[in-house]
ModelCIF file with pLDDT and N, C-alpha, C, O atoms, coordinates in Angstrom:
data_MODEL
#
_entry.id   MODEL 
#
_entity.id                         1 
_entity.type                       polymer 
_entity.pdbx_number_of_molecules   1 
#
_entity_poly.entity_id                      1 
_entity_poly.type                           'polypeptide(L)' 
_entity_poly.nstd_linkage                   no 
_entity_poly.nstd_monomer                   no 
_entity_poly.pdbx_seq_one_letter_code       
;(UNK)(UNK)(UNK)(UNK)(UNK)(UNK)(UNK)(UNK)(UNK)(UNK)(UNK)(UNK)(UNK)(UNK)(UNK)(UNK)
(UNK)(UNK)(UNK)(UNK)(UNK)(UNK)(UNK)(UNK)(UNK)(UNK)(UNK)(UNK)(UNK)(UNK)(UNK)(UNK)
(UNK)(UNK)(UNK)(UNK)(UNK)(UNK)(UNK)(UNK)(UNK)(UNK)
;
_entity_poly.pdbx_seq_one_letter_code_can   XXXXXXXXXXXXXXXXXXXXXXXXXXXXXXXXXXXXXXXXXX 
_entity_poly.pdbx_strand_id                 A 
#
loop_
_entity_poly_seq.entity_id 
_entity_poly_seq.num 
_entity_poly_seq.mon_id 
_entity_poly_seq.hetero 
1 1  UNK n 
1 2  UNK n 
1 3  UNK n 
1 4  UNK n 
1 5  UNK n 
1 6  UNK n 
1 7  UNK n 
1 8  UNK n 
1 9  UNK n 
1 10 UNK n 
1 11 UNK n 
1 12 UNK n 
1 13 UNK n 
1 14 UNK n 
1 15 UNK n 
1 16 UNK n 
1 17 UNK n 
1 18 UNK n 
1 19 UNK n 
1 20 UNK n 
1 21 UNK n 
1 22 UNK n 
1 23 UNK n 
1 24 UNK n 
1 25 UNK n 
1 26 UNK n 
1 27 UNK n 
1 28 UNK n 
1 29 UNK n 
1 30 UNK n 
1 31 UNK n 
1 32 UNK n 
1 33 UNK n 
1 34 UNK n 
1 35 UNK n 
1 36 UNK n 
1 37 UNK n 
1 38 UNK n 
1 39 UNK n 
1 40 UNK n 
1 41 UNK n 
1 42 UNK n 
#
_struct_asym.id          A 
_struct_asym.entity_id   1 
#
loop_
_ma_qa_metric.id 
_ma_qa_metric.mode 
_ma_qa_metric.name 
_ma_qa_metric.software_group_id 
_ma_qa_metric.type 
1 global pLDDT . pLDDT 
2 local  pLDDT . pLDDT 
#
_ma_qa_metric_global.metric_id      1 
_ma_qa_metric_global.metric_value   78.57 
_ma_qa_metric_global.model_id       1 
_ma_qa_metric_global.ordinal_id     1 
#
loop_
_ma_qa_metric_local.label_asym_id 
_ma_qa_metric_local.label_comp_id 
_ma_qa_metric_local.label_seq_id 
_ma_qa_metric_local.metric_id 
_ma_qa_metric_local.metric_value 
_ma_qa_metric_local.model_id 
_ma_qa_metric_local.ordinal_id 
A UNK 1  2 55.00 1 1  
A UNK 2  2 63.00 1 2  
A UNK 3  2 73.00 1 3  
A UNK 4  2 85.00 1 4  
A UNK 5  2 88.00 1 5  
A UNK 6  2 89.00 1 6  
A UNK 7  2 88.00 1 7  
A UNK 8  2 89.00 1 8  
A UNK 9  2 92.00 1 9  
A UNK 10 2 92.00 1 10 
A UNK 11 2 93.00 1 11 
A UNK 12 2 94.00 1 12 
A UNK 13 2 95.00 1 13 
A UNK 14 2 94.00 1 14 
A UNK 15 2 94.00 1 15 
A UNK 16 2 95.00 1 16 
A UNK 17 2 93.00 1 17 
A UNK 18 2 91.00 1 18 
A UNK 19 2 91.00 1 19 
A UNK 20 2 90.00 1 20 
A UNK 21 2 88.00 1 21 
A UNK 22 2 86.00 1 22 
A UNK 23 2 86.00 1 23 
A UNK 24 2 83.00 1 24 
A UNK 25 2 77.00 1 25 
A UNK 26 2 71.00 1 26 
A UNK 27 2 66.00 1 27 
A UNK 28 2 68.00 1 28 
A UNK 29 2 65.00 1 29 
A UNK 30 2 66.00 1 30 
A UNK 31 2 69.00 1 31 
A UNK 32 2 71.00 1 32 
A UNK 33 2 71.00 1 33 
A UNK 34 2 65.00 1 34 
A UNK 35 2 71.00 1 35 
A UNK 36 2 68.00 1 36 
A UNK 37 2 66.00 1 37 
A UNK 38 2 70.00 1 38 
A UNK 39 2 69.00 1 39 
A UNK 40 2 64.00 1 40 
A UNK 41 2 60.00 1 41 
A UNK 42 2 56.00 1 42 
#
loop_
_atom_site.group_PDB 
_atom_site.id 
_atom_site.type_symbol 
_atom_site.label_atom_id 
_atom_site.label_alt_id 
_atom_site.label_comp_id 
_atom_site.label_asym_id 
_atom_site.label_entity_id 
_atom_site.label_seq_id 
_atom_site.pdbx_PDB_ins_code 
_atom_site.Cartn_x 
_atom_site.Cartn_y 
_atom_site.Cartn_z 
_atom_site.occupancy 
_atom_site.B_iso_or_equiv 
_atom_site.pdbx_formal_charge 
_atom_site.auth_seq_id 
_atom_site.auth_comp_id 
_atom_site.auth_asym_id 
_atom_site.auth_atom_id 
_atom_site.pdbx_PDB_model_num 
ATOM 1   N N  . UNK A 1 1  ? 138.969 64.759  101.392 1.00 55.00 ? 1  UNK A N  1 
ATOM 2   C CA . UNK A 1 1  ? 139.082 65.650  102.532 1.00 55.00 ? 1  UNK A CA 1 
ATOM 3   C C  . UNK A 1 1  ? 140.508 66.212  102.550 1.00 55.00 ? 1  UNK A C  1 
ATOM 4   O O  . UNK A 1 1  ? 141.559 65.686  102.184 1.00 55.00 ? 1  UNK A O  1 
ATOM 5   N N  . UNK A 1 2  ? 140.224 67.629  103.164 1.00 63.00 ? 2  UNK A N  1 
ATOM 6   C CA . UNK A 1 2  ? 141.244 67.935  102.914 1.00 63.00 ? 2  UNK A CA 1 
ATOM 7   C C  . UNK A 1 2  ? 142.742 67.324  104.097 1.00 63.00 ? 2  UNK A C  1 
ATOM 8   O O  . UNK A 1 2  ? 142.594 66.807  105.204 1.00 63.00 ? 2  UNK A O  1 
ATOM 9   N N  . UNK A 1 3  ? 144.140 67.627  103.354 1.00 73.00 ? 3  UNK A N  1 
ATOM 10  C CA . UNK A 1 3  ? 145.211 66.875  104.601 1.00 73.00 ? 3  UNK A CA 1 
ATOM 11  C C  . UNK A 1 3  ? 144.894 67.888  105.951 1.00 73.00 ? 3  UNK A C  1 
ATOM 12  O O  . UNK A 1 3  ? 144.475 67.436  107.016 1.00 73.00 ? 3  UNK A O  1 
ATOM 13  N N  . UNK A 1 4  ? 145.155 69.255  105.724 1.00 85.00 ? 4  UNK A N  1 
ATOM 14  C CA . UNK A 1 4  ? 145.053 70.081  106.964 1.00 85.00 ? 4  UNK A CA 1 
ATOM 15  C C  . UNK A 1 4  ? 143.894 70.625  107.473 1.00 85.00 ? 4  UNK A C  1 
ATOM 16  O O  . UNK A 1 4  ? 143.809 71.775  107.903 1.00 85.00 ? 4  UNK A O  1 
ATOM 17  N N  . UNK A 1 5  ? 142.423 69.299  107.408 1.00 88.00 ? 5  UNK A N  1 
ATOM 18  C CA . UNK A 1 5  ? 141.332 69.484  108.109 1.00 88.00 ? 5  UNK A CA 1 
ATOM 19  C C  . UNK A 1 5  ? 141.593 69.705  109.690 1.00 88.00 ? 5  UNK A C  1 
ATOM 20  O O  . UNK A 1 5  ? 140.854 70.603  110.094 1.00 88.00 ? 5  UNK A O  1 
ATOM 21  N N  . UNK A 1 6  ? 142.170 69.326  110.412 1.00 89.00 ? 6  UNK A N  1 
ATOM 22  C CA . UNK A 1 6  ? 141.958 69.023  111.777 1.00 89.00 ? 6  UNK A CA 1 
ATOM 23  C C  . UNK A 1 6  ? 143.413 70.457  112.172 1.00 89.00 ? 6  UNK A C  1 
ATOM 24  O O  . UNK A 1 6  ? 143.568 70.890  113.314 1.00 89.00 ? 6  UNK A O  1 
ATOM 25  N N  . UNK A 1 7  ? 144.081 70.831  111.231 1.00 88.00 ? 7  UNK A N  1 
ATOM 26  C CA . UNK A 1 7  ? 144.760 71.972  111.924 1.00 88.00 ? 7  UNK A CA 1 
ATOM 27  C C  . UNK A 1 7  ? 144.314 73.246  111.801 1.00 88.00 ? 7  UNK A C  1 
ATOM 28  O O  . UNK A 1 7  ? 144.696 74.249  112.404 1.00 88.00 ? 7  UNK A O  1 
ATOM 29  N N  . UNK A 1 8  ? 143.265 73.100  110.763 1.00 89.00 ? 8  UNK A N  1 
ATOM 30  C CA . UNK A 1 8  ? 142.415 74.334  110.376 1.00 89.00 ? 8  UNK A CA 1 
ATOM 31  C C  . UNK A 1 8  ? 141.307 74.447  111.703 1.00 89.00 ? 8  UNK A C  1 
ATOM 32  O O  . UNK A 1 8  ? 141.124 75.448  112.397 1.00 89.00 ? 8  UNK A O  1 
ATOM 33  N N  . UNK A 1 9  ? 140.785 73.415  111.803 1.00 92.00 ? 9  UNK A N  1 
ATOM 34  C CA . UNK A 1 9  ? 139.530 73.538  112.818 1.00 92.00 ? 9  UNK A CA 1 
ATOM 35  C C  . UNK A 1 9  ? 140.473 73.888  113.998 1.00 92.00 ? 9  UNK A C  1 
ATOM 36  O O  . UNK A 1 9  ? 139.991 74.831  114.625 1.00 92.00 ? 9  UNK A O  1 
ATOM 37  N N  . UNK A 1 10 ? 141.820 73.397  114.599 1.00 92.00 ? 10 UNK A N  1 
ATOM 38  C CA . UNK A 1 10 ? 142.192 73.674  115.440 1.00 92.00 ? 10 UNK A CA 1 
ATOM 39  C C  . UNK A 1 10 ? 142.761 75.344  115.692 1.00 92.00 ? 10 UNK A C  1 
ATOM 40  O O  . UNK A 1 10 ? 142.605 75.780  116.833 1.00 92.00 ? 10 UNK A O  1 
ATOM 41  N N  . UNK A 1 11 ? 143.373 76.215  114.711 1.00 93.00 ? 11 UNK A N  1 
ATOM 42  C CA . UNK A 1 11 ? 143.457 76.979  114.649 1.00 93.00 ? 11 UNK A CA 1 
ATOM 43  C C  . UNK A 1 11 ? 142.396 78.359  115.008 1.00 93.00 ? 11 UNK A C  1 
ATOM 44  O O  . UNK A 1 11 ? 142.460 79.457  115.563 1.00 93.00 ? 11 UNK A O  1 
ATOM 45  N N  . UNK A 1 12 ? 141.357 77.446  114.256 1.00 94.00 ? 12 UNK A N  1 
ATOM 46  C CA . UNK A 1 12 ? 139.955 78.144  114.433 1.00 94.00 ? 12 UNK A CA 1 
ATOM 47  C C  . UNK A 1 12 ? 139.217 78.057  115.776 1.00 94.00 ? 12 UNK A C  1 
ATOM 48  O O  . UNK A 1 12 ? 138.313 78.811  116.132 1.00 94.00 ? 12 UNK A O  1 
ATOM 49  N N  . UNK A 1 13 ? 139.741 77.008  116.484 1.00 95.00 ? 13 UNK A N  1 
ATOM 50  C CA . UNK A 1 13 ? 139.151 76.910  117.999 1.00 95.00 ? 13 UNK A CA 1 
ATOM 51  C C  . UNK A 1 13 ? 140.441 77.974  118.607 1.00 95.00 ? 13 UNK A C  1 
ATOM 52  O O  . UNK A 1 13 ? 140.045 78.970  119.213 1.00 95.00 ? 13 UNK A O  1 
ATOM 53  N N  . UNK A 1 14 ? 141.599 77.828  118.493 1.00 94.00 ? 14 UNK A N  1 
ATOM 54  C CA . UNK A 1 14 ? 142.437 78.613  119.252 1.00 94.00 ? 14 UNK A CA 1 
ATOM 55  C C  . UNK A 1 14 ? 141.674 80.308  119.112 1.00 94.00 ? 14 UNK A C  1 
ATOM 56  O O  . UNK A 1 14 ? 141.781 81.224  119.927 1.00 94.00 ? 14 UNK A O  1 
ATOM 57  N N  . UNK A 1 15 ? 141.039 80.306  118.022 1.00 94.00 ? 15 UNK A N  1 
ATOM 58  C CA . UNK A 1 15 ? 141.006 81.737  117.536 1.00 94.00 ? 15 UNK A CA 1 
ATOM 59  C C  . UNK A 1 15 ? 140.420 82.421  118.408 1.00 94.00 ? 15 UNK A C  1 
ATOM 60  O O  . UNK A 1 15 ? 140.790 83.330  119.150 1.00 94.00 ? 15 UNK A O  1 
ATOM 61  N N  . UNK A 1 16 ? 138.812 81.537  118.139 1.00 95.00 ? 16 UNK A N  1 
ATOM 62  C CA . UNK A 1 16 ? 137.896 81.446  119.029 1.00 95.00 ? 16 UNK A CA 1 
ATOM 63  C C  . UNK A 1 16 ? 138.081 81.500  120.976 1.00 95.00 ? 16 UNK A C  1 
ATOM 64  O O  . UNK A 1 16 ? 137.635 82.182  121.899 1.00 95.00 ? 16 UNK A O  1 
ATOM 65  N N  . UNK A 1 17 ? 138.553 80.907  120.887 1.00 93.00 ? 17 UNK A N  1 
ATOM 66  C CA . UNK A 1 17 ? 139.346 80.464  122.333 1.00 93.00 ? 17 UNK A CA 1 
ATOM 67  C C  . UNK A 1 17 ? 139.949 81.711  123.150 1.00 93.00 ? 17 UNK A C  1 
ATOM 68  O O  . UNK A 1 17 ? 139.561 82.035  124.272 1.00 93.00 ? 17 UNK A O  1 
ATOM 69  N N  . UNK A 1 18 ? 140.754 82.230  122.564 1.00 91.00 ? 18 UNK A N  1 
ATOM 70  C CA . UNK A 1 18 ? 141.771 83.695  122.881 1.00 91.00 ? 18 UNK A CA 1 
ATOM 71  C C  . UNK A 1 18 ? 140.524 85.264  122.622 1.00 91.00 ? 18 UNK A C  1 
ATOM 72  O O  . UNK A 1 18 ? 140.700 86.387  123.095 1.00 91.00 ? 18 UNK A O  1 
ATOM 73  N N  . UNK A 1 19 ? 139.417 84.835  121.802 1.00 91.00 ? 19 UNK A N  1 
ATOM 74  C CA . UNK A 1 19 ? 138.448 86.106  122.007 1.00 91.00 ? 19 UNK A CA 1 
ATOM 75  C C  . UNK A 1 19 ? 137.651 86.131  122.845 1.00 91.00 ? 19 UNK A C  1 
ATOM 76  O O  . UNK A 1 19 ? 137.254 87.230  123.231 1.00 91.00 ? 19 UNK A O  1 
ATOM 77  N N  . UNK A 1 20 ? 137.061 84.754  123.504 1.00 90.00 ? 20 UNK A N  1 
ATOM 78  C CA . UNK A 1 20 ? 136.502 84.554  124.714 1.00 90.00 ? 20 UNK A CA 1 
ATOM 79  C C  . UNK A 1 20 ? 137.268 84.997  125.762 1.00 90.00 ? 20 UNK A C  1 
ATOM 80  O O  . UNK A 1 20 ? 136.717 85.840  126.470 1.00 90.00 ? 20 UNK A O  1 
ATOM 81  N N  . UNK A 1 21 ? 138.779 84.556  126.170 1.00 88.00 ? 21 UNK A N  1 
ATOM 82  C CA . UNK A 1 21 ? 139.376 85.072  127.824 1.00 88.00 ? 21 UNK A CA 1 
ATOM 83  C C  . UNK A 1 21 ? 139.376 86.223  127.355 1.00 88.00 ? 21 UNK A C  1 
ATOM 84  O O  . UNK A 1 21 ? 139.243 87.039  128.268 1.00 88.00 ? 21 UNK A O  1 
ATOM 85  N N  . UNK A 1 22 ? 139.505 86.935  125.847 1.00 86.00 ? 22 UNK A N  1 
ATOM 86  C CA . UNK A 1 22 ? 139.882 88.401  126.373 1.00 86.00 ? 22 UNK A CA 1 
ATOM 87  C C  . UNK A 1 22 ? 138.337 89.055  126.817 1.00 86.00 ? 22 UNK A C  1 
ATOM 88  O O  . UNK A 1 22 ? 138.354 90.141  127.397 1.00 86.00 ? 22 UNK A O  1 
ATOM 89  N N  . UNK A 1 23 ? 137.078 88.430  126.559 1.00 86.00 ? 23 UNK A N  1 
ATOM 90  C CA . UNK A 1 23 ? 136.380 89.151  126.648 1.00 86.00 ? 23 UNK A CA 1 
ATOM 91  C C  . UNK A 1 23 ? 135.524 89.038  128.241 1.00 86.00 ? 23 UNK A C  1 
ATOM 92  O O  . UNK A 1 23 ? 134.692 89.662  128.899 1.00 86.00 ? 23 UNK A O  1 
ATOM 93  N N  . UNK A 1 24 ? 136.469 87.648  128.326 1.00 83.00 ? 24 UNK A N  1 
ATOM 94  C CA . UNK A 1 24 ? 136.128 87.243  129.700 1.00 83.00 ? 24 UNK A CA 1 
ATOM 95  C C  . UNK A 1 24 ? 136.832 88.224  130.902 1.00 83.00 ? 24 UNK A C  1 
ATOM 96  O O  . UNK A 1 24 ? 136.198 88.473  131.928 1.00 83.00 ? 24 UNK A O  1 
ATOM 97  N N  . UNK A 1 25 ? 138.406 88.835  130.643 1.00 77.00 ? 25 UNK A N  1 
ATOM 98  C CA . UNK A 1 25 ? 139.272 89.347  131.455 1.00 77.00 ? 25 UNK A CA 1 
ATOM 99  C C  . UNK A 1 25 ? 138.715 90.737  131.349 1.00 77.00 ? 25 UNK A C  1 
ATOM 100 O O  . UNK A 1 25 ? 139.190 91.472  132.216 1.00 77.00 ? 25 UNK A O  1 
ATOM 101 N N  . UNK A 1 26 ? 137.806 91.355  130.509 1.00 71.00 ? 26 UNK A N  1 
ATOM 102 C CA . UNK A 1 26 ? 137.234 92.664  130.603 1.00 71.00 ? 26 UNK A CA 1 
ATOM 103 C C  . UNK A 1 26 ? 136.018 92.813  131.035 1.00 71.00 ? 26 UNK A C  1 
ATOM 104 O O  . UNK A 1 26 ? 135.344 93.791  130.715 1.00 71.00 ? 26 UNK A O  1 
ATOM 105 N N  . UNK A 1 27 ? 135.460 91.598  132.039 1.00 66.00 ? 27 UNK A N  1 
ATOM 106 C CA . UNK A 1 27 ? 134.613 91.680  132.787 1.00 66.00 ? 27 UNK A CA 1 
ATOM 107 C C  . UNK A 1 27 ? 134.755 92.021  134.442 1.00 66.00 ? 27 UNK A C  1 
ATOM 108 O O  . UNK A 1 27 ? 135.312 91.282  135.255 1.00 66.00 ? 27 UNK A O  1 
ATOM 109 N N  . UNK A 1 28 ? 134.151 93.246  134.722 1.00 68.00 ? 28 UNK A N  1 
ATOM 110 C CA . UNK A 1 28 ? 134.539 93.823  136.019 1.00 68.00 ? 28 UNK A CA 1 
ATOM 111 C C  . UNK A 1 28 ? 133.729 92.350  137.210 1.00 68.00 ? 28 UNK A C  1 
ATOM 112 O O  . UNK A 1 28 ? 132.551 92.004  137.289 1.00 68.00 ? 28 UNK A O  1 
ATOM 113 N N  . UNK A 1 29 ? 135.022 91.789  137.992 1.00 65.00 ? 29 UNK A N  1 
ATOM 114 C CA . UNK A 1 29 ? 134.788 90.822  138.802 1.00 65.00 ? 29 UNK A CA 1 
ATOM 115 C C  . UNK A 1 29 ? 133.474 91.542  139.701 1.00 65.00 ? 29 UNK A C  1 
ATOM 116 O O  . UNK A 1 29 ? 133.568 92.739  139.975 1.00 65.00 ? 29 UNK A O  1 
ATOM 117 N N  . UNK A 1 30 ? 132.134 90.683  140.185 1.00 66.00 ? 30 UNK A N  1 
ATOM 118 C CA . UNK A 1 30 ? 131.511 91.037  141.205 1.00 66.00 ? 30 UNK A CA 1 
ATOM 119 C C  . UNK A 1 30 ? 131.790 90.974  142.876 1.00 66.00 ? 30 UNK A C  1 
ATOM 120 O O  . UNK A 1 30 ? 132.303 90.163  143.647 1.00 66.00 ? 30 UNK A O  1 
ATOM 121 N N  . UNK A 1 31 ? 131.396 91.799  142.942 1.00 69.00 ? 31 UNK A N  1 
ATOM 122 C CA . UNK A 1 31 ? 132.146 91.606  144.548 1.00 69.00 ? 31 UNK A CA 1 
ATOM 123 C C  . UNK A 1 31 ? 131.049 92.122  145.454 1.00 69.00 ? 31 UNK A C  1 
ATOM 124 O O  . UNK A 1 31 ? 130.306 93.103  145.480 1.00 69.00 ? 31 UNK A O  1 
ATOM 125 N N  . UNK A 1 32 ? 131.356 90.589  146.490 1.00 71.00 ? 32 UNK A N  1 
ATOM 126 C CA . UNK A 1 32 ? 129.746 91.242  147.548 1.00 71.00 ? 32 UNK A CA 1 
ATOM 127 C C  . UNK A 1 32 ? 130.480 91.983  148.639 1.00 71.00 ? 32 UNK A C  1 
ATOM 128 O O  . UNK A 1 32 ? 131.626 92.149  149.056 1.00 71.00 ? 32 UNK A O  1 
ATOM 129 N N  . UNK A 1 33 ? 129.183 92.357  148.900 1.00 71.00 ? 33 UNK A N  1 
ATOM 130 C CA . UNK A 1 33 ? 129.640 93.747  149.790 1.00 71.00 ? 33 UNK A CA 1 
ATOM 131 C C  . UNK A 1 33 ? 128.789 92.428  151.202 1.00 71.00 ? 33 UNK A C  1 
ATOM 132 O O  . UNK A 1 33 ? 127.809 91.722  150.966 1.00 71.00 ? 33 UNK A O  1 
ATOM 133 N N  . UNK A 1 34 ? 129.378 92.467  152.228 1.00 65.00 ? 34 UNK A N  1 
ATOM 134 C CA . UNK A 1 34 ? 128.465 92.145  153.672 1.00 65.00 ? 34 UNK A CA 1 
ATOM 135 C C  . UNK A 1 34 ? 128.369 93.110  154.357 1.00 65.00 ? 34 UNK A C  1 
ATOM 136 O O  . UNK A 1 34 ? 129.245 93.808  154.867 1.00 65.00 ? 34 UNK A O  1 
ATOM 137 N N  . UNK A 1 35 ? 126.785 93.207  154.400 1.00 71.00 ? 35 UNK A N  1 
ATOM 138 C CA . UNK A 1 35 ? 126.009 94.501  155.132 1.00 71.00 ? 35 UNK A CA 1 
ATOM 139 C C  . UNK A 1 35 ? 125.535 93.435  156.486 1.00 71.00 ? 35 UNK A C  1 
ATOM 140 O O  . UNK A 1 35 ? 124.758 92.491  156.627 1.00 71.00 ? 35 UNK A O  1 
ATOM 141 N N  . UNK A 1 36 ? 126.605 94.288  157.448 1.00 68.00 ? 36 UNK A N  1 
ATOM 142 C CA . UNK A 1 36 ? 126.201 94.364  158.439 1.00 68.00 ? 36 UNK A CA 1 
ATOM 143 C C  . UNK A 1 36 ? 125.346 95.087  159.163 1.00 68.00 ? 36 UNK A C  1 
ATOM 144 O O  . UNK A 1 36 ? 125.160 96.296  159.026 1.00 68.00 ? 36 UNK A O  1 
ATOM 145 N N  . UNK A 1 37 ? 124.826 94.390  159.923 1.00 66.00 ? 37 UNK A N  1 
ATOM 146 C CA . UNK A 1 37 ? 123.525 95.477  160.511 1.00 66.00 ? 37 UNK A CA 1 
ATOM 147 C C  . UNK A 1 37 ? 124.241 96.365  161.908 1.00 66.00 ? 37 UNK A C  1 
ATOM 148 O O  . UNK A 1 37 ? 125.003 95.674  162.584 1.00 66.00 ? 37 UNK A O  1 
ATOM 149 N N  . UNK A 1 38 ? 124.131 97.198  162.172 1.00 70.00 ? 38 UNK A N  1 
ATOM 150 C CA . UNK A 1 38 ? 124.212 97.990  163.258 1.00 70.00 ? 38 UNK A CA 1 
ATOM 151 C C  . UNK A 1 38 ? 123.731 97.512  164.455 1.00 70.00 ? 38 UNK A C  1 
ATOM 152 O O  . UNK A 1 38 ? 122.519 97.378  164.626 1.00 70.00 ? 38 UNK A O  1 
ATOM 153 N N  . UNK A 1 39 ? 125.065 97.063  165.854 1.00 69.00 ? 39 UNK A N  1 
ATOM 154 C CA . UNK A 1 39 ? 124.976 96.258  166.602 1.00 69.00 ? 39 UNK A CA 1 
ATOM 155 C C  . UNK A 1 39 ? 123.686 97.115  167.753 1.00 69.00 ? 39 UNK A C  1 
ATOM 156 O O  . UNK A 1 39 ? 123.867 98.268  168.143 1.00 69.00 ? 39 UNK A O  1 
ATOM 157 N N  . UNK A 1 40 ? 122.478 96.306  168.133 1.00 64.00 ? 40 UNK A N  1 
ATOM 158 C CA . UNK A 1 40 ? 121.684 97.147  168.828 1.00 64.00 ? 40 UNK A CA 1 
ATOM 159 C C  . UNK A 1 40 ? 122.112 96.993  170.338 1.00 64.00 ? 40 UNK A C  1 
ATOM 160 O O  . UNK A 1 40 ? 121.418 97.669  171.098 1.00 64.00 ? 40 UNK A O  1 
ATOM 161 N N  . UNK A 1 41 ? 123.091 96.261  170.925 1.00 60.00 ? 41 UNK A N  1 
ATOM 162 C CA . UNK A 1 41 ? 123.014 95.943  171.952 1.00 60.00 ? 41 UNK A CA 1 
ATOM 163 C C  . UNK A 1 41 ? 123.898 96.944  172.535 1.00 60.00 ? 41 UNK A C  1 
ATOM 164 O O  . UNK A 1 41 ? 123.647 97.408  173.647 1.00 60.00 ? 41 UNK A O  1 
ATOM 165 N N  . UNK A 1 42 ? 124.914 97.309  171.863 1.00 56.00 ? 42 UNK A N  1 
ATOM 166 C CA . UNK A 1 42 ? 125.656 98.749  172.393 1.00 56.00 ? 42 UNK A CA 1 
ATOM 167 C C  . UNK A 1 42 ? 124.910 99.918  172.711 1.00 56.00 ? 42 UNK A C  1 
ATOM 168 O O  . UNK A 1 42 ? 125.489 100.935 173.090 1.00 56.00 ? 42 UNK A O  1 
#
């Protein structure tokens, strides 16, 4: 096995790792809207 098994896989998770938040941070946040109803008692 190789000596730099475990810095390779680690590298490869960082890689991995940094393409997920970016693809995570280019997701438009959802945002609820509260629909209020129109007060009938006025």
């Amino acid at each position: 096995m190789a000596d730099n098994y475990l810095e390779r896989h680690q590298e490869d998770y960082e890689v991995r790792k940094a393409e997920w938040l970016r693809k995570r941070k280019h997701l438009p946040k959802l945002k609820k809207k509260l629909e209020r109803p129109d007060d009938e008692a006025l």
